[in-house]
C-alpha positions in Angstrom: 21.2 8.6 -23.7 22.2 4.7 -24.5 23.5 2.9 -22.1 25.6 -0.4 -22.3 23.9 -3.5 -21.1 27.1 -4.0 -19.1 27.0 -0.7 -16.9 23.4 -2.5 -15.5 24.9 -5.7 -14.5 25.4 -5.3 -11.0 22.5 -4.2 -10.0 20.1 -7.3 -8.8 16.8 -5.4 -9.1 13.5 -6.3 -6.8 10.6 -7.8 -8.1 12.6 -7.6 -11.7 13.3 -10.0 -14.3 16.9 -9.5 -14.5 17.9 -11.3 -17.2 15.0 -9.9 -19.9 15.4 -6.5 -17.9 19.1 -5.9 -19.0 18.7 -7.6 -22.4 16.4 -4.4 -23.3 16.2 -2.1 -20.6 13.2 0.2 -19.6 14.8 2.9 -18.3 13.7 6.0 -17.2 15.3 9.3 -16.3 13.4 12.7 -15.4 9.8 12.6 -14.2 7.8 15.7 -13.5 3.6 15.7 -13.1 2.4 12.4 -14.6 5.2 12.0 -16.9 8.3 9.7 -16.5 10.9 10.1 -19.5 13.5 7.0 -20.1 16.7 7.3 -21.5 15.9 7.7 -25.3 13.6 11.2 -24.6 10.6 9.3 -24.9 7.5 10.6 -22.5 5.4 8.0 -20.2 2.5 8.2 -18.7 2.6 7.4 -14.9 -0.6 5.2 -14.7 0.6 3.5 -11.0 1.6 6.8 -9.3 5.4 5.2 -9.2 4.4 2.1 -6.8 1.1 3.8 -5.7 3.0 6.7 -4.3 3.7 9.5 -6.3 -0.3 10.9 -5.3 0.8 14.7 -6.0 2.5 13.9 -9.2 6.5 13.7 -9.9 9.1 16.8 -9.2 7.5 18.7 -6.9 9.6 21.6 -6.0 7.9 22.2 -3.0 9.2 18.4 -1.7 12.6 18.9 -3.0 13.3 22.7 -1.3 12.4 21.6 1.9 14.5 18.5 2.3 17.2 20.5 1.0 16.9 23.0 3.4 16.8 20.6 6.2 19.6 18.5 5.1 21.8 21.7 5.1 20.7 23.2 8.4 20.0 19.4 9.9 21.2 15.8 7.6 20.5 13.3 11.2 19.4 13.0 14.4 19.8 10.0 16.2 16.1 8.7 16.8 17.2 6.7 19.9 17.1 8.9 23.5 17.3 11.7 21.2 14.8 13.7 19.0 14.1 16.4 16.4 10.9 19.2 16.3 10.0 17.9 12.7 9.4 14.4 13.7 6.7 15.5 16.6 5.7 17.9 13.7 4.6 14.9 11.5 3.1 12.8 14.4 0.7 15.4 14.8 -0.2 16.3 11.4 -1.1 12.3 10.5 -2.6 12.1 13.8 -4.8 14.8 12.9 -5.5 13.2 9.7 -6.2 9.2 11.1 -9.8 8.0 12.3 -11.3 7.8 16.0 -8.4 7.5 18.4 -5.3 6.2 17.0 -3.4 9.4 18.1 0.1 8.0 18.5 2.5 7.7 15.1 5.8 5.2 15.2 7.8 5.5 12.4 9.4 3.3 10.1 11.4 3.5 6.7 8.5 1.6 4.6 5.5 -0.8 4.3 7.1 -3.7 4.9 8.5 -2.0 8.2 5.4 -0.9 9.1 3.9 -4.2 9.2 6.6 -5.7 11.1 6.0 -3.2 13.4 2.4 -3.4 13.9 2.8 -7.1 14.9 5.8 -6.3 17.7 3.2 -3.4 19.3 0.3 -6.0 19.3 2.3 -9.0 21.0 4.0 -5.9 23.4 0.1 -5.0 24.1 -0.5 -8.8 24.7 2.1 -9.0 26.9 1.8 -5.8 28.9 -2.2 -6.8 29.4 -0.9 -9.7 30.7 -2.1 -12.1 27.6 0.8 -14.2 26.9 -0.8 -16.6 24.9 -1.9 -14.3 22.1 0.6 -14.8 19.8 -1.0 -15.6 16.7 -1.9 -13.9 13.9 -4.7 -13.8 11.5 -4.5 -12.4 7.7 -6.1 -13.4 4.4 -4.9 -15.3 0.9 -4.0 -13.2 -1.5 -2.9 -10.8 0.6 0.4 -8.8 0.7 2.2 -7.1 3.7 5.2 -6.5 2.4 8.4 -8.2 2.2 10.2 -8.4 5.4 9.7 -12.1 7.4 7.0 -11.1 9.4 5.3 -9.4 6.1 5.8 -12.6 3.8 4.3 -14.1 6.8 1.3 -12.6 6.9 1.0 -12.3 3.2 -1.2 -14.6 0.5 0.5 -14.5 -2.9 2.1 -17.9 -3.3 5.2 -16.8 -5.7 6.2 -14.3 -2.7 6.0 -17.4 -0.1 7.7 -20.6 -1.9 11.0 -20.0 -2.1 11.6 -18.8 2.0 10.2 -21.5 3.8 8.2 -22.0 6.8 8.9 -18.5 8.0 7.1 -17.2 10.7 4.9 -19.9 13.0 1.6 -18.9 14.1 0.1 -17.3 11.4 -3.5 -18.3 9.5 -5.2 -16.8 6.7 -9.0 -16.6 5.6 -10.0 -16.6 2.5 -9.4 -13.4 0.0 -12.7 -12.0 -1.1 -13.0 -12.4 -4.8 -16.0 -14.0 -6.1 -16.6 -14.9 -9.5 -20.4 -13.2 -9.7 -18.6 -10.0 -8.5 -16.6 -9.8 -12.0 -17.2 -6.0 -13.0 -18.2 -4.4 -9.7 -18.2 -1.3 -9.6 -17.0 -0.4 -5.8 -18.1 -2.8 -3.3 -19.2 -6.1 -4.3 -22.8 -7.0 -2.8 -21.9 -10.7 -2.5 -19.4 -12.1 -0.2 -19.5 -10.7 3.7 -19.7 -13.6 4.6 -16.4 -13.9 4.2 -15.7 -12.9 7.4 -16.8 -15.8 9.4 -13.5 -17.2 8.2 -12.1 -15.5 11.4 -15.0 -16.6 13.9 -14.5 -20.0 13.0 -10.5 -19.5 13.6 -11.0 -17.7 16.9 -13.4 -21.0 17.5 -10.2 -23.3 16.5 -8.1 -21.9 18.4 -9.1 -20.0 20.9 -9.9 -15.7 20.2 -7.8 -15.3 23.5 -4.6 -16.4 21.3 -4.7 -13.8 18.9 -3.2 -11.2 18.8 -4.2 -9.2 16.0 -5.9 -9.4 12.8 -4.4 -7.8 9.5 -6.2 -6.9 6.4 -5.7 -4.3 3.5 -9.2 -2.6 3.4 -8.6 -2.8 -0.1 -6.4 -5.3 -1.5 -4.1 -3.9 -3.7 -0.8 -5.9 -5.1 -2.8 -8.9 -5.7 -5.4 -7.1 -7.8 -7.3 -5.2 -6.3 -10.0 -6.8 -4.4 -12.4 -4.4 -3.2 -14.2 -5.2 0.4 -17.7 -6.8 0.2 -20.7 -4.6 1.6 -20.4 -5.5 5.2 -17.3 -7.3 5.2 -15.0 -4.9 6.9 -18.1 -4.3 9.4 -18.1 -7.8 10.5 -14.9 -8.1 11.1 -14.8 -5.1 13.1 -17.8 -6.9 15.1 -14.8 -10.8 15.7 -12.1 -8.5 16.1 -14.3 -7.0 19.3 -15.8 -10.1 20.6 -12.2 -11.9 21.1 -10.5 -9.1 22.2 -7.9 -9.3 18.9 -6.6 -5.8 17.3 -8.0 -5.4 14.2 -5.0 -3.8 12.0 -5.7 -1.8 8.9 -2.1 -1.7 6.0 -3.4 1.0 4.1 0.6 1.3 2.6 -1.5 2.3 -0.5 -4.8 2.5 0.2 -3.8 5.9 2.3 -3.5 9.5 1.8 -6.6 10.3 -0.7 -6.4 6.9 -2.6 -10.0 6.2 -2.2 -11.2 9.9 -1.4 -10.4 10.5 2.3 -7.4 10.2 4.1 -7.8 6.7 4.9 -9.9 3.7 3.6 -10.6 3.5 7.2 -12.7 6.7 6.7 -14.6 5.7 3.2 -15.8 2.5 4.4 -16.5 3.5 8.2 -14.8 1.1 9.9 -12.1 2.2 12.7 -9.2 -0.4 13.2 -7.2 -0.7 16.1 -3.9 0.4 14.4 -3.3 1.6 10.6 0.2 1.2 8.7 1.3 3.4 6.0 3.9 4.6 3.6 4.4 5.6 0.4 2.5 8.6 0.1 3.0 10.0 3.2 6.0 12.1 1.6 5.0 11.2 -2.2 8.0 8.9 -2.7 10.0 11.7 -2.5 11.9 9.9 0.8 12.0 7.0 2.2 9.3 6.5 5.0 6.5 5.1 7.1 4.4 4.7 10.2 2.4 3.0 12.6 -0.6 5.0 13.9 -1.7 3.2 17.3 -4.6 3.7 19.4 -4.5 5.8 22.5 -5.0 2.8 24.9 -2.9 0.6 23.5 0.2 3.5 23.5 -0.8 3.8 27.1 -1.0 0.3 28.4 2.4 -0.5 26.7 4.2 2.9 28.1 2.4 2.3 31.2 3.6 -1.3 31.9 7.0 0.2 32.0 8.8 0.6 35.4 10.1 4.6 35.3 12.8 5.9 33.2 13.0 2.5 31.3 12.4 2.1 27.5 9.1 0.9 27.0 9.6 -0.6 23.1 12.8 -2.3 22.1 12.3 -1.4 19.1 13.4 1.2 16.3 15.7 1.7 12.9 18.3 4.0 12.9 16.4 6.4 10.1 13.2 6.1 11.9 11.9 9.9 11.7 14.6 11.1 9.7 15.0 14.8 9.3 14.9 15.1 5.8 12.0 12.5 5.3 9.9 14.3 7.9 10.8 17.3 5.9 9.6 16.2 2.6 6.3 14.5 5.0 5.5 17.8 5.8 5.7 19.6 2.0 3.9 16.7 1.3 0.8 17.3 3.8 0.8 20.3 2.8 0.1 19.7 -0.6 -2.6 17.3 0.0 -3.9 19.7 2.5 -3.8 22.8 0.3 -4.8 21.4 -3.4 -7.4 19.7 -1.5 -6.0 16.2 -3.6 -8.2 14.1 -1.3 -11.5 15.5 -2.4 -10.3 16.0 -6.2 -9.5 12.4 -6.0 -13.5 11.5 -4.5 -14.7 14.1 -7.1 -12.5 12.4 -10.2 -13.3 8.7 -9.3 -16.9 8.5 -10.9 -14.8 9.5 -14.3 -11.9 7.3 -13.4 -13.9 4.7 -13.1 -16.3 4.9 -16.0 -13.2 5.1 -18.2 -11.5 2.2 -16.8 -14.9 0.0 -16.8 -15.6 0.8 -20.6 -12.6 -1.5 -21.1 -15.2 -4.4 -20.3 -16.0 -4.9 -23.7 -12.6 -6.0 -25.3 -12.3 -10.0 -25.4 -9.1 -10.3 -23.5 -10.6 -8.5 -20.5 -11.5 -11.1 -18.1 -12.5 -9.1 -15.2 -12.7 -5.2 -13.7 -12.5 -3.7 -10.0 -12.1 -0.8 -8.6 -13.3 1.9 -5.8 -12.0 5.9 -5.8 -9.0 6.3 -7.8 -7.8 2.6 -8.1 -8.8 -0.2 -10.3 -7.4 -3.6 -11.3 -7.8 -5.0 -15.1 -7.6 -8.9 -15.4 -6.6 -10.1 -18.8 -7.1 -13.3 -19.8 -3.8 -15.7 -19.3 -1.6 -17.5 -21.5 -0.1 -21.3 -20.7 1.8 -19.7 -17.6 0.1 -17.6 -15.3 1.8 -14.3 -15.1 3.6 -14.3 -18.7 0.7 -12.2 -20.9 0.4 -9.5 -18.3 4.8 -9.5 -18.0 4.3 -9.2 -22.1 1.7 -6.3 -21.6 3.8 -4.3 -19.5 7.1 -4.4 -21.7 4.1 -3.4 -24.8 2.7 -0.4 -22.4 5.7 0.9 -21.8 7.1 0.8 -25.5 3.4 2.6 -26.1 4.2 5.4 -23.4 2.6 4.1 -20.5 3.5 2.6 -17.2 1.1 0.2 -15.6 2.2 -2.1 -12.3 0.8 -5.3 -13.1 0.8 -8.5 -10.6 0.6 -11.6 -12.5 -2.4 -11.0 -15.4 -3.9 -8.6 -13.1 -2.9 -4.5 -14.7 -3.1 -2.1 -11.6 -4.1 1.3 -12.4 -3.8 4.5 -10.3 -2.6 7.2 -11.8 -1.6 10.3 -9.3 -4.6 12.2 -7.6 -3.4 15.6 -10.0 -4.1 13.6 -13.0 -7.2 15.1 -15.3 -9.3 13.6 -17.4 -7.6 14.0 -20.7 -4.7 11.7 -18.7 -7.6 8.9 -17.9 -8.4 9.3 -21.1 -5.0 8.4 -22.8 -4.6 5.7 -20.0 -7.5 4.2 -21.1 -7.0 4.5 -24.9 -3.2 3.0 -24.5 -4.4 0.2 -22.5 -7.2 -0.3 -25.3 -4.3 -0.5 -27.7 -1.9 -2.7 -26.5 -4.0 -5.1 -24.6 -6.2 -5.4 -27.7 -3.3 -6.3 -30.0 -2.1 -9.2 -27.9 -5.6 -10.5 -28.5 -5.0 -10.0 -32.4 
């Protein structure tokens, strides 16, 4: 099916080049396992998972009968003074799923959501412990949190920043974690724990006790992905303790089998103080995600209270909507029985190997990865950002879709994908990023 650039232009796309987009569009318009198909017929290969989210593979029918079901006997239930069985449901089942204590979900509509979130419920826990003065925060460069204020905030990536202003006061970032001597790690980097003195020496600045929390993907993703030095995420555990700041976890992709286990949380050993999430948690097939919180911190906040009051203004209007919790549930259920979380740990050593052969092409100016994701720098041209835009309109003529941020091609394909999928992945990537260098 051909569609007239005019029929496109009212849409303003995010995170789109607009103008190039609807000049030649890259449509697509069925998916199903790891295929996408655009509007000509044509098959692609989902090497992203979507936006990191399809981790059980496109069209499930399981996903699809169960919202429709509860959208027929069910569509909405007011979250607010009001609830539903399904959302408690859910609660449970990712509670069951999270590290060490953090037993109490909150849900939200996305990532970005989630984030914001997770910074109202540490200043509320501030507050209720009677510690005003935390109210800054603590993240990293190169980091991304999403896209709502407090987010963009917290987040690293300069071109995400520039154009909104000063934003949100109180925030300071440490320094990401990439070292040039860690080029082509495989898994964690041995140099660069250090690293994590960059918060010691801000709680020394200005004072731990006006913190309020510290935010860090366990393994950055968007910008790259920039794997956690040996001991890193250990030391800041140890800062986070001594200065009494949460430590808070966005594992918006790294969760739900990503890196082998539910949580990042759980492959690197380290127990934060509160872990967001989306995308997976219903396989992009709804909108929706969540806040898992620590027992205490649930308790001191609800606690604080007087009787019969609310205890958190705050809340969206589709926060743990039926149909999403219903496609949340199909979606546990899936991991739960295909065991996708251990096929992912089992399939990593091959993922990995594949994507790492790519070392040897010129272009290729460094490799990363740990479980089922990896990042692929290619060398850039005279503007930052323009060969890897080129590479991704080339891969997707070519049959494959690749996310890329800037010159940096990330690469997770869904947890059901085999190794004759890696194996195309790899041989298209092989293709089109060693013909730019022709």
């Amino acid at each position: 099916m051909q569609y007239p650039a005019n029929t496109l232009e009212h849409y303003w796309m995010p995170f789109t080049a607009n103008r190039d987009f609807k000049a030649d569009p890259r449509l697509v318009v069925r998916a199903e396992g790891v295929h996408y198909w655009n509007h000509r017929g044509e098959r692609i290969l989902d090497g992203s998972s979507g936006l990191f989210c399809s981790a059980a593979g496109h069209g499930r029918p399981e996903i699809a009968e169960a919202v429709a079901k509860q959208l027929l006997e069910m569509d909405f239930a007011a979250p607010f003074q009001m609830g539903h069985p399904a959302a408690f449901e859910v609660a449970r089942r990712v509670a069951a799923l999270t590290p060490g204590d953090l037993n109490h979900v909150f849900f939200v509509n996305s990532g970005s959501e989630a984030v914001d979130t997770a910074l109202k419920i540490a200043l509320a826990y501030a507050s209720a412990r009677g510690e005003g003065r935390r109210q800054r925060f603590v993240s990293r460069e190169r980091a991304y949190h999403g896209v709502n204020v407090g987010g963009t905030s917290l987040s690293g990536i300069m071109k995400n920043r520039e154009a909104f202003g000063a934003l949100m006061p109180g925030v300071v970032h440490m320094r990401h974690t990439w070292l040039p001597e860690n080029r082509f790690t495989k898994g964690q980097p041995a140099k660069g724990a250090e690293l994590a003195e960059d918060l010691q020496r801000i709680a020394e600045l200005v004072g731990g006790n006006t913190i309020a929390a510290c935010f860090i993907e366990p393994i950055a993703g968007s910008t790259g992905i920039l794997v956690p030095p040996t001991g890193y995420l250990e030391r800041l555990r140890e800062i986070c303790d001594a200065h009494g700041i949460l430590l808070v976890f966005d594992e918006v992709i790294c969760g739900f089998g990503r890196t082998g286990k539910a949580f990042a949380a759980q492959s690197f050993g380290v127990t934060p103080d509160m872990i967001t999430m989306a995308k997976a948690l219903t396989n992009a097939a709804q909108p929706m995600g969540a806040v898992a919180i620590r027992d205490d911190i649930y308790d001191t906040v609800v606690d604080a209270a007087p009787e019969q009051s609310v205890e958190l203004f705050h809340g969206y209007t589709y926060s743990g909507h039926p149909a999403a919790c219903a496609a949340a549930l199909a979606t546990l259920d899936i991991y739960e029985r295909e065991n996708l979380f251990e096929r992912a740990a089992e399939m990593s050593p091959y993922f990995l190997d594949s994507i790492f052969a790519l070392e040897d092409m010129p272009g290729v100016t460094d490799i990363r990865g740990y479980g089922m994701i990896a990042g692929v720098d290619i060398a850039p041209g005279p503007v930052p950002g323009m060969r890897g835009y080129e590479a991704t309109k080339r891969l997707f003529r070519a049959g494959l879709h690749v996310k890329f941020t800037g010159d940096c091609a990330l690469v997770a394909p869904p947890l059901i994908a085999g190794k004759s999928d890696i194996d195309e992945i790899c041989s298209i990537l092989r293709e089109v990023l060693g013909g730019m260098e022709e």
